[in-house]
N, C-alpha and C positions, 0 to 999 in steps of 0.2 A: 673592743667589740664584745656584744654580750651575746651570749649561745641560748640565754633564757628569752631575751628580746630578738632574736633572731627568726626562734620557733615558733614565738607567739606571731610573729608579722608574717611569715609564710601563712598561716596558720587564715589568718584575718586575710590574707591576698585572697586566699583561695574562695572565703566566704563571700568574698565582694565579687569573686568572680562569678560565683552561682546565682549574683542577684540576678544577671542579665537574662539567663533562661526564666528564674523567674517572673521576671518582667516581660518577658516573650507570651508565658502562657496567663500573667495576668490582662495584657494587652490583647491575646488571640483570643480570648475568653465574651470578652466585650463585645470583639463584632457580630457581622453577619456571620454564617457558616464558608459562604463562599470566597471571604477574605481571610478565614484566617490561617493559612499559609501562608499567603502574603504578608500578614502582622506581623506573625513570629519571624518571618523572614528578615523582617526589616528590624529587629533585634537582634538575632543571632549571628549576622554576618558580621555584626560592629565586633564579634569577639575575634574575626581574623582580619577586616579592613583597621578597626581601630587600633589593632596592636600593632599592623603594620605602618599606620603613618606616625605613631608613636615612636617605634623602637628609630624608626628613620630621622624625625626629624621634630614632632610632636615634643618631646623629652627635652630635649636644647633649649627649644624657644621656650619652654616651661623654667625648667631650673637650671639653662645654662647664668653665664655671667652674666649680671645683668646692666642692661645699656637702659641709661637714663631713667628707671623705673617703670618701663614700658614692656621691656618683653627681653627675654636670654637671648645670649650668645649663639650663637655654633659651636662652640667646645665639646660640645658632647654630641653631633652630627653622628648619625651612625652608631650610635652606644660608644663611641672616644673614648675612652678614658674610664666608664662604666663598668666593672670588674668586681670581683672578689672581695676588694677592699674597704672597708667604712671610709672611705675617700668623698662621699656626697653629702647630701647636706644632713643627713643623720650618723652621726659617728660610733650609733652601737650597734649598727647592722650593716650587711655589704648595700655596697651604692646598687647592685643590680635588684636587692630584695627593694629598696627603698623605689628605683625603678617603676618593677612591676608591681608594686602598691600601688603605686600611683595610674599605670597603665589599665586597671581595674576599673578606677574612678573615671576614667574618659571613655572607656567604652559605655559604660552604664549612662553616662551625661548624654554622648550624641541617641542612643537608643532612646532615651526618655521621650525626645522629641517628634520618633513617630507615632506616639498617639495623638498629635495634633490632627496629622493628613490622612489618617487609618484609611482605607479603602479608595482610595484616589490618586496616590502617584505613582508615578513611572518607579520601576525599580534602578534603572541605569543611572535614569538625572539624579535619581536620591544617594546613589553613590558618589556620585562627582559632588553634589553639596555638603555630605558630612564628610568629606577628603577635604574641602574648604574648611569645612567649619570648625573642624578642629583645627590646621592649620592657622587662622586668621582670629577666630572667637576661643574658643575653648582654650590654648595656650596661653594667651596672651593673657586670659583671667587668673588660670594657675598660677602665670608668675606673679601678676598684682597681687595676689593675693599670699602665698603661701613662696613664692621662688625668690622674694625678695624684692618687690616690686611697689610702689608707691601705696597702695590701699594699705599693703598688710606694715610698710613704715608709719602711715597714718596710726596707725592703728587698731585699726577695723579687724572685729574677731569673726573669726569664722573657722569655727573649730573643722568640720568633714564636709563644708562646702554647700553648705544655704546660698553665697552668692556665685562659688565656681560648680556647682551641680546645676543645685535646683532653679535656684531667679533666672539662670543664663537658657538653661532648655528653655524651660516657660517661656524668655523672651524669642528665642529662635522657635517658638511653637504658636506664639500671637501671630508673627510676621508670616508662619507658613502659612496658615489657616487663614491668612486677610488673602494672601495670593492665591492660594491653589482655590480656594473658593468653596461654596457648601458643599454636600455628598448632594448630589440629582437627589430629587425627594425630600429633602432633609426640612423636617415643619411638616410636611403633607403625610410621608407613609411613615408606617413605625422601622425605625432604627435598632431593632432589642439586643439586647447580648443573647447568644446562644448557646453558650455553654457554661452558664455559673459557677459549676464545683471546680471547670479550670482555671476561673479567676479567683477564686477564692487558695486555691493550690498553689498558684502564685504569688500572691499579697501571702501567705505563708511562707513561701521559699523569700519570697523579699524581707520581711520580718527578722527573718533566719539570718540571714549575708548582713542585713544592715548593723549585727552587731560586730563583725569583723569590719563596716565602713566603719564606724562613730569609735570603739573601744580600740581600733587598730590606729584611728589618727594621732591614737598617743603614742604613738610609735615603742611604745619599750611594755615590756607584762608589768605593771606600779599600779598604786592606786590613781591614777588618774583613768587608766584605761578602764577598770573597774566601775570609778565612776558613771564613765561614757555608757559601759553595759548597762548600768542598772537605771539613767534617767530614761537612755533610746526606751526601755520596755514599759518604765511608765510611762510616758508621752504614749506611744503608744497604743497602751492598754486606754488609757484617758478618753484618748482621741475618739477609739472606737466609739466608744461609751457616749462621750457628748455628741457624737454625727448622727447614732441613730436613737439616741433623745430629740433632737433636735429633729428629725427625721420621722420621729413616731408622732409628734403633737401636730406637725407640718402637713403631714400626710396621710397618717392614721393606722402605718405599721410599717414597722421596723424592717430592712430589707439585708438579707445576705451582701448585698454589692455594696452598702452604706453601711456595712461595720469594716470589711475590707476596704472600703475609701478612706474613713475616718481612720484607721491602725496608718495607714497610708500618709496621710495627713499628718499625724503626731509624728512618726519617722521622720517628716520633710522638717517639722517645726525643730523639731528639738537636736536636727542636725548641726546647725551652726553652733547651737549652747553648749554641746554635749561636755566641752571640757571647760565648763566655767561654771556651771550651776549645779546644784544639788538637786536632791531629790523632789522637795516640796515647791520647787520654783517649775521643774521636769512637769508636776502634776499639774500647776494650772497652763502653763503653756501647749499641754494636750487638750486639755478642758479646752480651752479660747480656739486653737487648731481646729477640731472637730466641727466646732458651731461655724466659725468664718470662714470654712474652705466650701460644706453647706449651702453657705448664702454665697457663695464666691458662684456656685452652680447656676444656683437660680438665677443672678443677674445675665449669666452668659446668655441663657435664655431669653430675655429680656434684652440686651444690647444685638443679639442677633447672629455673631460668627458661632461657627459650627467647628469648634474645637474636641472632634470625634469624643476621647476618652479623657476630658478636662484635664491637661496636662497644666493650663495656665491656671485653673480652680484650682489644683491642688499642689504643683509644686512651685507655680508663681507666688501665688498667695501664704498657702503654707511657709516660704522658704520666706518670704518679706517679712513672716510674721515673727518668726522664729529668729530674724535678724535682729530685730528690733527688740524683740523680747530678751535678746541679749545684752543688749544696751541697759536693760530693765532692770536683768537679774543676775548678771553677774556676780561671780562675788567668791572666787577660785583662784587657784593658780597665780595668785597677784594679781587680777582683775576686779574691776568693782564696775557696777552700772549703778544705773539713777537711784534705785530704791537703796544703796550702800552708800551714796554721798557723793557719786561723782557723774555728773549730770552729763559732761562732755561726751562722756561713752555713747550715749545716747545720741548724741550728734553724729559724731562719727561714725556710727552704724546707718543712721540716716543720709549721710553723703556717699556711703556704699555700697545702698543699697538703690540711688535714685543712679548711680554712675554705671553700674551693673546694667541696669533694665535701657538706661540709652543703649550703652556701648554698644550690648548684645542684641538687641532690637535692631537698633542702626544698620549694625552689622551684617546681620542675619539678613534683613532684607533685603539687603543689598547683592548678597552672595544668591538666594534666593531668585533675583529678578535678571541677574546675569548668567545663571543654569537656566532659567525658562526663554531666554532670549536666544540661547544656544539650543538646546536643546528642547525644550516642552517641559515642564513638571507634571502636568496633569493627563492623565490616560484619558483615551477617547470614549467617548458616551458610550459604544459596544461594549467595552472592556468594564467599562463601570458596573454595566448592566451583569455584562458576564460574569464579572469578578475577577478579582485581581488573581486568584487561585492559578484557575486555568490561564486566563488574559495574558500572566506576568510571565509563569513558571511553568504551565502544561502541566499542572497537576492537582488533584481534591484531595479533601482534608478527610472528606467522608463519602466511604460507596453505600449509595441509601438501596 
C-alpha cells in the first residue's frame, strides 16, 4: 500500500465529489427561475440516494466477481469484505478508498441525466428510476468495462468513462426525453436560462472536480495521473475556444453559456483518452469536441425532442467522440490507435461504443416505461405551469 497514492485518491474522491453541486448549479442555472430548486434538487439528492444503493449493492454488481462478463458477484453485498485493506482491485490503496472513488463516479452519471427532463418530472418516480438505473444500467457498464467484464477484455479503452459516464447518461437522457415528452410550450414560448453567472459557477466547479475524475483514474500520484491533468485542461481550454468560434460566425456573437458548454464538451471528449494520449492529440480532440457537440445542438433542433439542457449534445456526442478519438490517438501506456499503426483499436472502440448506446438506451427505456406505468413520470399540466419549485417541494428559489 502506498500512503502517497492513498492521498492523492482521497484527495481526487473528494474533487469528483464537488462536481455534483457543481452540476446542480450548472443545470439550476439553465432553467426557468421557478424550476430551479427542483434541478438542483434532482442533483444533490444522487449524493445520498446514489451512495446508498452503492454502498448496498451498486459496488458488487460493479467489481464483485465476475460471472460470465456480464455483471459481479455479491461478494461484496453490503461492503463484504471492503475494509482497510488494498485487498480490491487496486493494491496500493484501501479497497474502501478505491470504493468511494468509484462511488463518486455513479452519483455524478445518474445526476447528469436529469438535464434531459429539467422541469417536468415527478420527483418520487425519478427516484424509483435512478434506484433502477443504477442497479440494472450503470453497474452492469462499470463491470464491462473497468470490473473485468467483456468490453474492457476486448479491449475497449476507456480511461474515466466516455462509455460508463457520459454515452450511458446521454443514452438514459434520449429515452427519457422521447417519453416524458416536450416542456408545454417548448417551440412556441421562450425557454431562457435565468441565471448565467450560476451556470457559468458551475461548469467552474465541474472543470475543478474533473481533474481529480480523469488524473484520479490513474489511481496512484505517477506521471500518468499527471498526464490525465494536463490533457483534461487542454481539451478543455480547446473546446471552449472552438464552440464559441463556431458560435461567433453561426450566430454573430459569442455567448457566456457557449464557452461554458464547449469547456464542458472537451471535459466529455477527452475523458476516455485521458490516460492514453498526450498533449498535442488533447488539443485537437477539444478543437473537433467544440465544433461537433455545436452542430450536435442545432440538429436537436431540427430532429425535434426537447432535450432541456442538451445532455445528448453534449455528453452523447462528446463522449462517442472522444471514444473513437481514442481508437485514433492512442499511443501511451502500451496503447496504440490508428494513427500509431494499429487500426484494430479503432474497431474495438467502435463496437463499444455502438454496445453502449443499445444496451443503455434499451435499458433505460425500459425501466423508464415500467416507472411511468406504475407510477406517472410526468407532473400534471398545473404543476408544470406552477413549477416544479413550489409543485414538487413547497418552496422558491427566490422571494421577488
Amino acid at each position: 500500500m502506498s500512503a502517497a497514492d492513498t492521498c492523492f485518491i482521497l484527495i481526487c474522491a473528494a474533487l469528483v465529489m464537488f462536481m455534483t453541486p457543481g452540476l446542480a448549479l450548472f443545470y439550476g442555472g439553465m432553467v426557468r427561475s421557478k424550476n430551479v430548486l427542483g434541478t438542483i434538487m434532482q442533483s444533490f439528492i444522487m449524493l445520498g440516494l446514489a451512495t446508498v444503493v452503492w454502498v448496498v449493492a451498486g459496488y458488487s454488481l460493479a467489481f464483485g466477481t465476475d460471472i460470465g462478463g456480464l455483471i459481479g458477484g455479491l461478494d461484496y453485498l453490503f461492503l463484504t469484505g471492503v475494509g482497510m485493506e488494498a485487498n480490491g482491485p487496486a493494491d496500493n490503496i484501501p479497497h474502501l478508498l478505491f470504493m468511494i472513488f468509484q462511488c463518486m463516479f455513479a452519483i455524478i452519471t445518474v445526476a447528469l441525466i436529469t438535464g434531459a427532463f429539467a422541469e417536468r418530472m415527478k420527483f418520487g418516480p425519478f427516484l424509483i428510476f435512478a434506484t433502477l438505473w443504477l442497479l440494472f444500467i450503470y453497474s452492469p457498464m462499470a463491470h464491462w468495462v473497468w470490473g473485468g467484464g467483456w468490453m474492457g477484455e476486448m479491449g475497449a479503452l476507456d480511461f474515466a468513462g466516455g462509455a460508463v459516464v457520459h454515452m450511458s447518461s446521454a443514452a438514459a437522457a434520449l429515452a427519457a426525453c422521447l417519453i416524458v415528452g416536450k416542456r408545454r410550450g417548448y417551440g412556441k414560448e421562450p425557454h431562457i436560462p435565468h441565471n448565467l453567472p450560476m451556470t457559468i459557477l458551475g461548469a467552474g466547479m465541474l472543470w475543478f472536480g474533473w481533474f481529480g475524475f480523469n488524473a484520479g483514474s490513474a489511481l496512484a500520484a505517477d506521471g500518468l495521473a499527471a498526464n490525465a491533468f494536463v490533457v483534461t485542461h487542454i481539451a478543455a481550454g480547446t473546446a471552449a475556444l472552438s464552440w464559441i468560434g463556431v458560435e461567433w460566425m453561426h450566430r454573430g456573437k459569442p455567448t457566456t453559456l457557449g464557452a461554458a458548454s464547449g469547456a464542458i464538451a472537451g471535459l466529455v471528449a477527452i475523458t476516455p483518452a485521458a490516460g492514453f494520449v498526450t498533449p498535442m492529440p488533447a488539443l485537437i480532440i477539444g478543437l473537433v469536441a467544440g465544433g461537433v457537440c455545436y452542430g450536435a445542438i442545432l440538429l436537436k433542433n431540427k430532429l425535434g425532442y426537447d432535450d432541456s439542457l442538451d445532455v445528448v449534445g453534449i455528453h452523447g456526442v462528446g463522449g462517442t467522440w472522444g471514444a473513437l478519438a481514442t481508437g485514433l490517438f492512442a499511443n501511451m501506456d502500451g496503447t496504440t490507435g490508428l494513427f500509431y499503426g494499429n487500426a484494430e483499436q479503432l474497431w474495438i472502440q467502435i463496437i463499444s461504443v455502438v454496445a453502449t448506446w443499445v444496451f443503455c438506451f434499451a435499458g433505460s427505456f425500459i425501466l423508464l416505461k415500467l416507472v411511468d406505468a406504475f407510477f406517472g413520470l410526468r407532473v400534471s399540466e398545473e404543476a408544470e405551469v406552477k413549477g416544479l419549485d413550489v409543485a414538487e417541494h413547497s418552496e422558491a428559489g427566490y422571494q421577488w
